[in-house]
N, CA, C and O atoms as CSV, one atom per row, in Angstrom:
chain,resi,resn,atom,element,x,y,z
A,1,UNK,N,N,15.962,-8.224,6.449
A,1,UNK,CA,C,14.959,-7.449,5.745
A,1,UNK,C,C,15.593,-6.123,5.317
A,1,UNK,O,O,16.220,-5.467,6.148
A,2,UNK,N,N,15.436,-5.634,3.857
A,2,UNK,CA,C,16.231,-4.530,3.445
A,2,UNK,C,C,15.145,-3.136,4.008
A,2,UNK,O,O,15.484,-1.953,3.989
A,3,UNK,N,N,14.004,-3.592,4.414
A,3,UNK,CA,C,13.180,-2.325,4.970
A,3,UNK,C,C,13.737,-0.967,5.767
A,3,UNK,O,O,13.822,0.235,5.512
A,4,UNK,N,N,14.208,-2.230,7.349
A,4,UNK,CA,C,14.727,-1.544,7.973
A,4,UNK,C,C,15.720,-0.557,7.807
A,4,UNK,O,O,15.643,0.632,8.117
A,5,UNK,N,N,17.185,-1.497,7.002
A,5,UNK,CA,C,18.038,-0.067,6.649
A,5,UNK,C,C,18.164,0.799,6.027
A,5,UNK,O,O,19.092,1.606,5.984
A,6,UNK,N,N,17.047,0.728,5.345
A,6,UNK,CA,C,16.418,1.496,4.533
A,6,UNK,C,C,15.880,2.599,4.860
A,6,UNK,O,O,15.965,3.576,4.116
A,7,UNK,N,N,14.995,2.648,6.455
A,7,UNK,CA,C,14.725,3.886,7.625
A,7,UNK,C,C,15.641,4.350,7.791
A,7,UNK,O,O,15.722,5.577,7.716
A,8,UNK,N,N,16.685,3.596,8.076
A,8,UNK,CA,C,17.990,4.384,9.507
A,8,UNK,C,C,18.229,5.597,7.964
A,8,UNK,O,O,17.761,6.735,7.939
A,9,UNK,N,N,18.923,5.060,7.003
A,9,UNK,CA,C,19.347,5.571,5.972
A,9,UNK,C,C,19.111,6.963,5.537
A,9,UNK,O,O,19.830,7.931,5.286
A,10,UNK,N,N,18.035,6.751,5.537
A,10,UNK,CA,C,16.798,8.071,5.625
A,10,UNK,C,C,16.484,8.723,6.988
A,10,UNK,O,O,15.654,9.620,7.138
A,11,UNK,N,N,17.137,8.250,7.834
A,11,UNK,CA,C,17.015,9.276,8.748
A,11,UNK,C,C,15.425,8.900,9.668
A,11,UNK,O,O,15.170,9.844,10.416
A,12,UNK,N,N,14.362,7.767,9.756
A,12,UNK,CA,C,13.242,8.015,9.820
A,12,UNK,C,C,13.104,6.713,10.736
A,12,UNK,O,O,13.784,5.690,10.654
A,13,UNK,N,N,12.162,6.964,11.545
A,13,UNK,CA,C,12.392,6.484,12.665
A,13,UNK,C,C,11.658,5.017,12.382
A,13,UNK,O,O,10.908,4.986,11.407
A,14,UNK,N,N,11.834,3.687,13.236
A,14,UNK,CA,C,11.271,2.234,13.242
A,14,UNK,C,C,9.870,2.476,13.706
A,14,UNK,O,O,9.638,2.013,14.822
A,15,UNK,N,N,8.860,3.105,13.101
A,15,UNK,CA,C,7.308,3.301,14.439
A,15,UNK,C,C,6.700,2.232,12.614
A,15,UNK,O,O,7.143,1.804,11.548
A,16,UNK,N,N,5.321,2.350,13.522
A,16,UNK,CA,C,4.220,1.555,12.530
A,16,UNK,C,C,3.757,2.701,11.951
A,16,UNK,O,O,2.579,2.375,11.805
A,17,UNK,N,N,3.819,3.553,11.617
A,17,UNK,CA,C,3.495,4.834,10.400
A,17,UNK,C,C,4.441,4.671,8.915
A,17,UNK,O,O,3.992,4.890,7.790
A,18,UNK,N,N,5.860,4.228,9.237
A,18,UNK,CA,C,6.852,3.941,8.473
A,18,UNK,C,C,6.871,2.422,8.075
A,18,UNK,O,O,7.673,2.323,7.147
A,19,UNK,N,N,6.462,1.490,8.305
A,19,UNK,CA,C,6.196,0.071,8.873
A,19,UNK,C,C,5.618,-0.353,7.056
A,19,UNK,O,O,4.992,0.395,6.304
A,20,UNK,N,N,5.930,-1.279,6.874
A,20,UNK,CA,C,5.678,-2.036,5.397
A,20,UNK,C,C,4.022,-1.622,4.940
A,20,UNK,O,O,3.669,-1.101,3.881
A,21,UNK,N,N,3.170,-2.033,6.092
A,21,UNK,CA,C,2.043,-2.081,5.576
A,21,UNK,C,C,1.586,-0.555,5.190
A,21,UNK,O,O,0.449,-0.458,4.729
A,22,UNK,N,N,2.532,0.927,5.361
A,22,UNK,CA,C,2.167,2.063,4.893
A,22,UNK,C,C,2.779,1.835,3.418
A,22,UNK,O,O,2.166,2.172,2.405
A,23,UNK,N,N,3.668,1.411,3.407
A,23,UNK,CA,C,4.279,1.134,2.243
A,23,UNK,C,C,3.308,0.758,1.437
A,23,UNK,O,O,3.138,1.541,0.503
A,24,UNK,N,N,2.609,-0.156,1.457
A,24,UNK,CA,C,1.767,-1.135,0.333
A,24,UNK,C,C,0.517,0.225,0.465
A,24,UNK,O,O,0.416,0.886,-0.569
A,25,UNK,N,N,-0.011,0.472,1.143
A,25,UNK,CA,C,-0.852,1.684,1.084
A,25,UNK,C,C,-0.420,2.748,0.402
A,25,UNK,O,O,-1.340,3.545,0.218
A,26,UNK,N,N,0.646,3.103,-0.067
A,26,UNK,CA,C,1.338,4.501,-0.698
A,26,UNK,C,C,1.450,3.651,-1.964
A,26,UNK,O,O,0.792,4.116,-2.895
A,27,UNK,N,N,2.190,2.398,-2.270
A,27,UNK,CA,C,1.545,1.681,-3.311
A,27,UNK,C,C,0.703,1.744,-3.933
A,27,UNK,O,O,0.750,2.334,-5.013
A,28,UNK,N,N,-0.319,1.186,-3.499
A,28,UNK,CA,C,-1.595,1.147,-3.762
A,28,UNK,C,C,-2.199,2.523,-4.282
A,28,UNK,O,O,-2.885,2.559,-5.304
A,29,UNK,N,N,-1.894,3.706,-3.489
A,29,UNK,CA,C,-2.440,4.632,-3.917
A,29,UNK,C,C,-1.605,5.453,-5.249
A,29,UNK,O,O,-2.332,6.178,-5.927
A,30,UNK,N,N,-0.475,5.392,-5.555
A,30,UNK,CA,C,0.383,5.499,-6.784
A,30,UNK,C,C,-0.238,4.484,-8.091
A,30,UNK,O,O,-0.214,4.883,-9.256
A,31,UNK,N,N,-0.781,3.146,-7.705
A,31,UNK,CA,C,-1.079,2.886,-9.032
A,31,UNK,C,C,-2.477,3.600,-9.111
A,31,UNK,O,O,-2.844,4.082,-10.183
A,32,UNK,N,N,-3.393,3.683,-7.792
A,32,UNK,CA,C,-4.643,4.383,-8.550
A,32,UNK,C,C,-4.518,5.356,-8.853
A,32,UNK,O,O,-5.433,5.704,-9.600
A,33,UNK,N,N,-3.537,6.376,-8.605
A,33,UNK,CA,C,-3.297,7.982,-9.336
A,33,UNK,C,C,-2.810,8.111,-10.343
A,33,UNK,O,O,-2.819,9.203,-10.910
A,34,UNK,N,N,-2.062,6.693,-11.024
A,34,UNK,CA,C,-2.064,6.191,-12.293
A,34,UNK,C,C,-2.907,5.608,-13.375
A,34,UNK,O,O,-2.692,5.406,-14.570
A,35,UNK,N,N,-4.275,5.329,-12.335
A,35,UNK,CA,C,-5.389,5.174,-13.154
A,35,UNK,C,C,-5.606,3.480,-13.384
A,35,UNK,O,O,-6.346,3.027,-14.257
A,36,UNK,N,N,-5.063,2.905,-12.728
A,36,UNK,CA,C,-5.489,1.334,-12.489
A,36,UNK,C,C,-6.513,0.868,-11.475
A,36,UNK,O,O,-6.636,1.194,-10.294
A,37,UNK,N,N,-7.108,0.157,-12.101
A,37,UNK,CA,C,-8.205,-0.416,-11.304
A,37,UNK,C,C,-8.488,-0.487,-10.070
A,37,UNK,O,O,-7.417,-0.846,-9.581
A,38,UNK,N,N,-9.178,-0.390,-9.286
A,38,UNK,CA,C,-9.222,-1.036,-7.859
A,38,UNK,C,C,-9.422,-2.502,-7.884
A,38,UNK,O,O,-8.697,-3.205,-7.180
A,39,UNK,N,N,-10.371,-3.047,-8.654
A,39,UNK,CA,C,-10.248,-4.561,-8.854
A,39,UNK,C,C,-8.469,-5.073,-9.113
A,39,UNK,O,O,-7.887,-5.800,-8.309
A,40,UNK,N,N,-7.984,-4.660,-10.060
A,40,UNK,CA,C,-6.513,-4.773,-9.978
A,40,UNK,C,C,-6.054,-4.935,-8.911
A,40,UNK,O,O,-6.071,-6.084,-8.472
A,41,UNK,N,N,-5.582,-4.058,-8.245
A,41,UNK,CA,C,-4.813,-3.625,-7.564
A,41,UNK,C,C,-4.923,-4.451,-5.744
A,41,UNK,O,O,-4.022,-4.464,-4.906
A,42,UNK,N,N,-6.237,-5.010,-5.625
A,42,UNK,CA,C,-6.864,-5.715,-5.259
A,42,UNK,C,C,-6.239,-6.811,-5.059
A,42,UNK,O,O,-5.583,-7.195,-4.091
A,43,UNK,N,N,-6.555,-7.420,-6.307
A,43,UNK,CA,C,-5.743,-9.190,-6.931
A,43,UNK,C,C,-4.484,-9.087,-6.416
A,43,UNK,O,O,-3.975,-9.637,-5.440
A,44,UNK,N,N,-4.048,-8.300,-7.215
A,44,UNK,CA,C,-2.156,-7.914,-7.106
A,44,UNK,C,C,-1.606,-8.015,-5.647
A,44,UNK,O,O,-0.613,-8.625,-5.248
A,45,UNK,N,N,-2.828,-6.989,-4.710
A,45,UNK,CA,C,-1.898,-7.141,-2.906
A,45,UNK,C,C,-2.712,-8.112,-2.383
A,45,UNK,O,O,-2.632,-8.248,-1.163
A,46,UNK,N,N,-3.534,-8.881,-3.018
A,46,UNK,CA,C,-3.709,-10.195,-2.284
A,46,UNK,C,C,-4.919,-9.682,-1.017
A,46,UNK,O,O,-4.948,-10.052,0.157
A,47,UNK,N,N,-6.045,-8.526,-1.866
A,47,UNK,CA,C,-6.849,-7.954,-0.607
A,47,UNK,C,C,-8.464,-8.746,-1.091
A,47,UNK,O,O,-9.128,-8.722,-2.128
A,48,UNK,N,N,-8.582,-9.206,-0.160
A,48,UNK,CA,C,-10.046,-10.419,0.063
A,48,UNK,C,C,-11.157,-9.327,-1.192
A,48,UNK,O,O,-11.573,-9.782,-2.257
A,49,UNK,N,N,-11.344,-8.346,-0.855
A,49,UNK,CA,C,-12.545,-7.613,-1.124
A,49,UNK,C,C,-11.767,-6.019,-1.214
A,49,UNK,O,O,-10.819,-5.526,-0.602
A,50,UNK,N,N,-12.820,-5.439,-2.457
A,50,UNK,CA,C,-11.964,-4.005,-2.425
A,50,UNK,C,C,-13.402,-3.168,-1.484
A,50,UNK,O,O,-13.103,-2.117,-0.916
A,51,UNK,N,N,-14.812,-3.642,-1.367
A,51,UNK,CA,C,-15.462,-2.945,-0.084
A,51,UNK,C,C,-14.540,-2.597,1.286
A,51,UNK,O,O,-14.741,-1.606,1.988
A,52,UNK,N,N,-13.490,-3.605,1.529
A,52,UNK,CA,C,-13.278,-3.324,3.034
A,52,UNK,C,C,-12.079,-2.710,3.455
A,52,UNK,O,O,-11.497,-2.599,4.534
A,53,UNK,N,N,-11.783,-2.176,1.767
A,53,UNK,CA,C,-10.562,-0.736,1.973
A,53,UNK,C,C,-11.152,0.365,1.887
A,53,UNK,O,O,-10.957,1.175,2.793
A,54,UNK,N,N,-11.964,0.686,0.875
A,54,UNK,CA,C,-12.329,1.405,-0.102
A,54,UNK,C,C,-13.663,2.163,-0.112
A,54,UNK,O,O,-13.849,3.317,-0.498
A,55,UNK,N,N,-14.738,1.121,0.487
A,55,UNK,CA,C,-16.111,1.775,0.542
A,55,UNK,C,C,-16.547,1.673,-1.024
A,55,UNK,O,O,-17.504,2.408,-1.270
A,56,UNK,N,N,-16.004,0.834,-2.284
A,56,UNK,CA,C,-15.811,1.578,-3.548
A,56,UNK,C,C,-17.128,0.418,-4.086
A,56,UNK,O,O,-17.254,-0.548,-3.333
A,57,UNK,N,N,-17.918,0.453,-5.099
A,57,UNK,CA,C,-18.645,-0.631,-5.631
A,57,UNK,C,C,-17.688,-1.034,-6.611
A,57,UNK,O,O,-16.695,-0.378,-6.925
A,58,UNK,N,N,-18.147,-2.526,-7.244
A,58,UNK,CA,C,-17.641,-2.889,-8.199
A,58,UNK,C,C,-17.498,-1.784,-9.163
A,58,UNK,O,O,-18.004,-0.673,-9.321
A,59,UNK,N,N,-16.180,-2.876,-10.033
A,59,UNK,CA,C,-16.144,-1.918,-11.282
A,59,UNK,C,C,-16.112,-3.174,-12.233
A,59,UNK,O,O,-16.075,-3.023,-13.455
């Protein structure tokens, strides 16, 4: 997995704060500060429902 050496590299430690699934969350939040959908963005990471991130109603 290129994740990991990707920490050491950077200096930043193996915990679950640094861990993939923050990744897809910092994702996620870069395309909506780009102004893409939540329905999008949704589809794209493969998330059941955007209520049970988001609190958000349809769009």
């Amino acid at each position: 997995m290129a994740w990991h050496p990707a920490l050491d590299r950077a200096g930043l430690e193996r915990i679950h704060v640094n861990g993939l699934h923050a990744l897809r969350h910092f994702y996620a939040s870069a395309l909506l500060d780009a102004g893409e959908s939540i329905k999008a963005i949704a589809e794209w990471l493969g998330t059941p429902t955007r209520r049970s991130h988001c609190g958000c109603t349809p769009t």
